[in-house]
C-alpha positions in Angstrom: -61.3 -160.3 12.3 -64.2 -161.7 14.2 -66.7 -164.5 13.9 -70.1 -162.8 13.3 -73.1 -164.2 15.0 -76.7 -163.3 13.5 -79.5 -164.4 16.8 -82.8 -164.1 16.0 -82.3 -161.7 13.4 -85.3 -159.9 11.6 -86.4 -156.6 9.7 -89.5 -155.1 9.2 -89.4 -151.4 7.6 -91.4 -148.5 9.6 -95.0 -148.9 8.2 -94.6 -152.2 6.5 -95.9 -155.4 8.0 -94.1 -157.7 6.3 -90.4 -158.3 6.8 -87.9 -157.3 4.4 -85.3 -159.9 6.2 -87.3 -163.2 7.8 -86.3 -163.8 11.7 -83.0 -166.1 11.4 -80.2 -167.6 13.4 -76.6 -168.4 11.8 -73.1 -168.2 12.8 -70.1 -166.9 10.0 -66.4 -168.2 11.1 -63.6 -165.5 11.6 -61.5 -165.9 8.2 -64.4 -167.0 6.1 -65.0 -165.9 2.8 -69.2 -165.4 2.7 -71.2 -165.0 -0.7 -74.5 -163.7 0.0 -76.2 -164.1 -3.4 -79.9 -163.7 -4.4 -81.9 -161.7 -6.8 -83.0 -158.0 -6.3 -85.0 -157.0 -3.9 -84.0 -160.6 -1.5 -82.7 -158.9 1.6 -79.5 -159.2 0.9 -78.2 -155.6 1.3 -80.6 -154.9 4.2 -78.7 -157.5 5.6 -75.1 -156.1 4.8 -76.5 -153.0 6.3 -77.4 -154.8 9.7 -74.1 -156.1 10.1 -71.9 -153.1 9.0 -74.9 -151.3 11.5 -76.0 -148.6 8.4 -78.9 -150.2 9.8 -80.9 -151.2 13.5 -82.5 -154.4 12.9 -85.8 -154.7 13.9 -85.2 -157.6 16.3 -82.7 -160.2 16.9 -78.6 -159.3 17.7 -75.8 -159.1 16.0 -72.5 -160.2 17.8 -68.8 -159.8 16.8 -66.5 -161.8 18.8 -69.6 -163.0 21.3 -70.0 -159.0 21.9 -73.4 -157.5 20.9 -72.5 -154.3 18.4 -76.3 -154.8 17.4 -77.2 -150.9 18.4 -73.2 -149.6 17.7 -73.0 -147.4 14.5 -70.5 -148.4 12.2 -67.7 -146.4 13.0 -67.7 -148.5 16.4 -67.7 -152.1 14.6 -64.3 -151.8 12.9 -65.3 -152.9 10.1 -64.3 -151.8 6.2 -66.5 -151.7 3.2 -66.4 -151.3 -0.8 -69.3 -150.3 -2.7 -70.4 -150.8 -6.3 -69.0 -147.3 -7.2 -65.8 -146.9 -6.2 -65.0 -143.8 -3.3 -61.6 -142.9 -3.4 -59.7 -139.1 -3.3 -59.4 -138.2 -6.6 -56.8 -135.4 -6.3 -54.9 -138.1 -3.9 -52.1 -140.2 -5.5 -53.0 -144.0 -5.7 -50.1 -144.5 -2.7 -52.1 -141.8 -0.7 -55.5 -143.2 -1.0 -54.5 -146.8 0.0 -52.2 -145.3 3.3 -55.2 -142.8 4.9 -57.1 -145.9 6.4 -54.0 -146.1 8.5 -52.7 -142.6 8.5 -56.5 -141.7 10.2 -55.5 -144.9 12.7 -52.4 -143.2 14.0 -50.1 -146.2 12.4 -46.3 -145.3 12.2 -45.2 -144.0 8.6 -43.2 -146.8 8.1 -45.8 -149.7 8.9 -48.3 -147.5 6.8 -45.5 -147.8 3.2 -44.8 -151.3 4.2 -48.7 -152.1 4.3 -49.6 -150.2 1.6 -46.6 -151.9 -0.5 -48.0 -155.1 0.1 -51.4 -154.5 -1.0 -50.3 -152.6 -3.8 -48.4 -155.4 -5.6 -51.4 -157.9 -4.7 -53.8 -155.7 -6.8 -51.0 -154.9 -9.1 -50.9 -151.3 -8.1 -47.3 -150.6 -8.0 -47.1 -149.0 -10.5 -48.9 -146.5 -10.0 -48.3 -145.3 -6.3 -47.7 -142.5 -7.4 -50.0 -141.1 -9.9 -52.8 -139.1 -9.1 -56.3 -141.5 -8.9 -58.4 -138.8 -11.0 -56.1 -140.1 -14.2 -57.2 -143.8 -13.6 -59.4 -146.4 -15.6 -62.6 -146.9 -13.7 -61.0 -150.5 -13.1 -58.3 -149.5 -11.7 -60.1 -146.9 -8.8 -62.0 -150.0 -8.3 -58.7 -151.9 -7.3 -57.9 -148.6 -5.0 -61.6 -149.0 -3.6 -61.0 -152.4 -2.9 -57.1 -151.9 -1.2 -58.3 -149.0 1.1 -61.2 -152.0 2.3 -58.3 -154.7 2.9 -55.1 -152.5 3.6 -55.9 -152.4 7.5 -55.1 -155.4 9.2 -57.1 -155.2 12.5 -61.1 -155.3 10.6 -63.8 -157.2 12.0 -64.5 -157.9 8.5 -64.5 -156.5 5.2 -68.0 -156.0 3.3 -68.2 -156.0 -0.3 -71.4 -154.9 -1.9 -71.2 -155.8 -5.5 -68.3 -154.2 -6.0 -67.8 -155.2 -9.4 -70.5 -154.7 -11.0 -69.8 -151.8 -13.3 -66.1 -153.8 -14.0 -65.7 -154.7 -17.5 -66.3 -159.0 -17.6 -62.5 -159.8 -17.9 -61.0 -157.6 -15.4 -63.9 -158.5 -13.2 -62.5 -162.2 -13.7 -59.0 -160.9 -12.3 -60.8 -159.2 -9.6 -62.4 -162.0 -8.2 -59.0 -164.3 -8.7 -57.2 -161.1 -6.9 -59.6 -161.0 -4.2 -59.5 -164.8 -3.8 -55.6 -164.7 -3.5 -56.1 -161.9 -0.6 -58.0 -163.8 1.5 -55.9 -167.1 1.2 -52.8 -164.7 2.1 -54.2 -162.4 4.5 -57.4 -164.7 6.5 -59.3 -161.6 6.4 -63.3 -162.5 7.5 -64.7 -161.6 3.7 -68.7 -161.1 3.1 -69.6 -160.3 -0.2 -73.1 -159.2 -1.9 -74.3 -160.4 -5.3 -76.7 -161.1 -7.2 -74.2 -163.0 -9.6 -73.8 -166.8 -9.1 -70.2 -166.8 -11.1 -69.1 -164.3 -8.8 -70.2 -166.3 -5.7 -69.9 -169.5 -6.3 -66.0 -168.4 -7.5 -65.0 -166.0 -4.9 -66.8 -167.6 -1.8 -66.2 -170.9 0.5 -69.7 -171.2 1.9 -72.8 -169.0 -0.3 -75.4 -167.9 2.0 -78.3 -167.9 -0.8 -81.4 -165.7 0.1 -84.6 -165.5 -1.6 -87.8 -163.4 -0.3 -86.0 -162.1 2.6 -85.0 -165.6 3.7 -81.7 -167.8 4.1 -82.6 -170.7 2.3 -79.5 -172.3 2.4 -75.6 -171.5 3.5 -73.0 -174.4 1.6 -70.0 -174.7 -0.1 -70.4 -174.1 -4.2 -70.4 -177.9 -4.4 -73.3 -177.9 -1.7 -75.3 -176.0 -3.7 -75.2 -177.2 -6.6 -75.5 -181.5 -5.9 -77.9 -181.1 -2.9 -79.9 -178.4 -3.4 -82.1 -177.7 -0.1 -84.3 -175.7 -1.5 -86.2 -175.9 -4.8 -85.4 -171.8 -5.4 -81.5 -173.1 -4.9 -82.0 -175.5 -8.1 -83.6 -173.2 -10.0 -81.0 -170.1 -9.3 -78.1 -172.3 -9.2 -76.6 -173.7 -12.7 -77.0 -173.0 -16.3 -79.5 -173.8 -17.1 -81.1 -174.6 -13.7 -82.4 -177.6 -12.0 -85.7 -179.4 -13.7 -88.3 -179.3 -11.0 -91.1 -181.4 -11.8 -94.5 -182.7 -10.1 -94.7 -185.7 -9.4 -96.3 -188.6 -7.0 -95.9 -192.1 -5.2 -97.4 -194.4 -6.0 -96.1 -197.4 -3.4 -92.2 -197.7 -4.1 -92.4 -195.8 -7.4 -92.3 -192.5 -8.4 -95.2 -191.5 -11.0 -94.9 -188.4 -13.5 -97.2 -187.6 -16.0 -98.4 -191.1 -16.4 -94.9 -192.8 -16.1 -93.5 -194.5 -13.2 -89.9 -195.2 -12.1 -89.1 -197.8 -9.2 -86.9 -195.8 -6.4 -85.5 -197.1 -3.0 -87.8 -198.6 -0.4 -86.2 -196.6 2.6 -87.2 -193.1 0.6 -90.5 -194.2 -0.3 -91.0 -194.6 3.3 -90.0 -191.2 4.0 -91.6 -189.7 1.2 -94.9 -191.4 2.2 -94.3 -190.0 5.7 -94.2 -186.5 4.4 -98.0 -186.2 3.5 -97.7 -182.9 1.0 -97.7 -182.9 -2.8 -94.2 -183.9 -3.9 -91.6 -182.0 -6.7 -88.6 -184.2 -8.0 -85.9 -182.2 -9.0 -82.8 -183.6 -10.9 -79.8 -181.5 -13.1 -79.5 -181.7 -16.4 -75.8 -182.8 -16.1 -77.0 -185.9 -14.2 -80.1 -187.1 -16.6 -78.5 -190.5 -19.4 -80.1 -190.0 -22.4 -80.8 -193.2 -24.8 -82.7 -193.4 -28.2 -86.3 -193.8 -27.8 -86.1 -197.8 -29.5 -84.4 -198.9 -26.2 -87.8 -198.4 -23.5 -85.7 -197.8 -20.6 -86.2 -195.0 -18.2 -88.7 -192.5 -19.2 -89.9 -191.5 -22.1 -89.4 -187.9 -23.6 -90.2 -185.9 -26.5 -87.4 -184.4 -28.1 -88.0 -180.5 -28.8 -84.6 -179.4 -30.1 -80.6 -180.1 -29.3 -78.7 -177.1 -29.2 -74.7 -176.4 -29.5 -73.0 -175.1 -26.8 -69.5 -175.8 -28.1 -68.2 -177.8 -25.1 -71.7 -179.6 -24.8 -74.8 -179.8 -26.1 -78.4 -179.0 -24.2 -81.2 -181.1 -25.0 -84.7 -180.0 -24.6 -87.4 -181.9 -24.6 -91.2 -183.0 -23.3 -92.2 -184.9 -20.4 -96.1 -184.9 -20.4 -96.5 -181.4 -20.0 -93.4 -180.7 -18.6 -90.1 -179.4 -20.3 -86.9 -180.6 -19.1 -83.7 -179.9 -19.7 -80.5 -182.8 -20.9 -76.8 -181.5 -20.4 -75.2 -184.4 -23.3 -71.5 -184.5 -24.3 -69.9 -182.3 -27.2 -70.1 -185.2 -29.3 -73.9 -186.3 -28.6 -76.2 -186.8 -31.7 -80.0 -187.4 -31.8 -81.7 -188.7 -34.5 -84.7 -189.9 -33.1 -88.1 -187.8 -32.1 -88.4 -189.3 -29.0 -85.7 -190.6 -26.1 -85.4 -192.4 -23.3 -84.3 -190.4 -19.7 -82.4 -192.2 -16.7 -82.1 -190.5 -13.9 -78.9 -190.8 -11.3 -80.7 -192.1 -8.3 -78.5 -190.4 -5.7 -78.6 -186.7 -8.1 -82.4 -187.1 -7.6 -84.2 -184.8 -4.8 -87.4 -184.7 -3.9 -89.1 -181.4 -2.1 -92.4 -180.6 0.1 -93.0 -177.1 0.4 -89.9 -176.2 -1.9 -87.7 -178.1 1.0 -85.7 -180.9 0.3 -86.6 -184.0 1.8 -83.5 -185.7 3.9 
């Protein structure tokens, strides 16, 4: 296990002037278990592929331990990986498969059975020891995949690139409770791609969330989601997503399409001090919602109240702006218009798509 160290860390592809990964600086704990989650085409495997060293980064280091392994090809990092299509030997048995990490390491027989045992039974593989992997599920050369990644106890780390992707949805929910209980029991350093938020915001302790080739914020799932620090983390982040609207102050009040709400006097200070248009951004979970009659808060249109079976999503208008009302399984609205509070400290404001302290 190692603490892996990312200085000044860019990419730029031969013949392309822009960079696929933007020049950044962070530092991952040994033992952690890393999300990196983004849309396609973020930079989120091009930045796997620096780490595990499938790839030279343009500039910047990467450092395992304090030691630079930034020009070391990845047999030299020892480091394991698992891919979205499992790799295993099909004419191998299943106990086979799990034990050649270690039998290519040199390890004594009996360290390699007693190693293999115990990953075994943690991805419920016992049973199959052995049988031969080409008779297996696709699931279940997925769980060999992923034991040959964590049955060696001396890794750097152990890179995942969305490695359950092609997994049917409820064994993919084992998977990730599986992989979850390994790293509690074993404090391997875990880093793993997707472009699924359930998957990260489930398997991970801190998400490292990328969009255009750029960290835009590393948190914990809670992080994320009630202090967003970006505006592309709100939107991404929840179902649905944060409402992002434009909006302006006007002395200690916030304006929005022609209604105003009073806020604090400290953050109209700092919002005055930021001198950029502004976007308020709250989550439908923490908007009250009040028949139109009572004339407190703001005042919505209401376009249509869906069931959701444990709640119910309101839609409705703002000006020209549709927002979005997370209400209780038991809400009811009968009127065309309501009223919308919002939580002062669930409310962020952003300049530039950053969130202003």
């Amino acid at each position: 296990m190692a603490k892996i160290e990312l200085a000044g860390l860019g990419h730029r592809y031969p013949g392309n002037d822009t960079y696929s990964l933007q020049p950044q600086t962070m530092v991952w704990e040994d033992g952690g278990a890393y999300a990196l989650l983004g849309p396609s085409g973020c930079g989120k495997t091009t930045l796997l592929n620096i780490i595990s060293g499938l790839l030279v980064p343009s500039e910047g280091r990467v450092l395992f331990d304090g030691r630079d392994v930034t020009s070391l090809p990845t047999e030299r990092r020892n480091i394991a990986q698992v891919f979205q299509f499992p790799i295993i030997y099909d004419t191998m048995t299943v106990f086979d498969n799990l034990a050649f990490p270690l039998r290519n390491r040199k390890l004594a027989e009996p360290e390699v059975r007693s190693r293999v045992q115990e990953i075994a039974e943690i991805l419920d593989l016992s049973a199959d020891l052995k049988r031969r992997a080409s008779g297996l599920s696709a699931e279940d050369k997925q769980r060999i995949s992923l034991g040959r990644g964590l049955v060696r106890k001396d890794v750097a780390a152990v890179l995942f690139d969305e490695p359950l992707t092609v997994i049917d949805p409820h064994v993919k929910w084992l998977l990730r409770r599986q992989l979850k209980r390994i790293h509690h029991q074993l404090k391997l350093s875990l880093i793993y791609v997707t472009h699924d938020q359930i998957e990260a915001l489930t398997f991970a302790d801190r998400v490292v969330v990328m969009y255009q080739g750029q960290v835009v914020q590393m948190g914990t799932p809670q992080d994320l989601f009630e202090t967003p620090a970006h505006t592309f983390v709100g939107h991404f982040i929840g179902s649905p997503g944060m409402n992002l609207l434009p909006c302006e102050l006007n002395g200690s009040s916030i304006r929005i399409a022609e209604q105003s709400f009073a806020i604090d006097a400290a953050l109209a200070t700092r919002l005055a001090q930021v001198g950029k248009p502004l976007t308020l951004g709250v989550r439908p979970e923490f908007i009250q919602c009040a028949p139109g009659g009572e004339k407190a808060g703001l005042s919505a249109k209401v376009v249509r109240l869906e069931d959701l079976g444990t709640s119910k999503l309101l839609t409705v208008h703002l000006g020209g702006h549709q927002m979005k009302v997370k209400l209780g399984e038991h809400a009811q609205i009968n009127a065309d218009h309501v009223q919308l509070a919002l939580q002062p400290a669930r409310t962020m404001f952003y300049a530039d798509d950053q969130r202003v302290a």
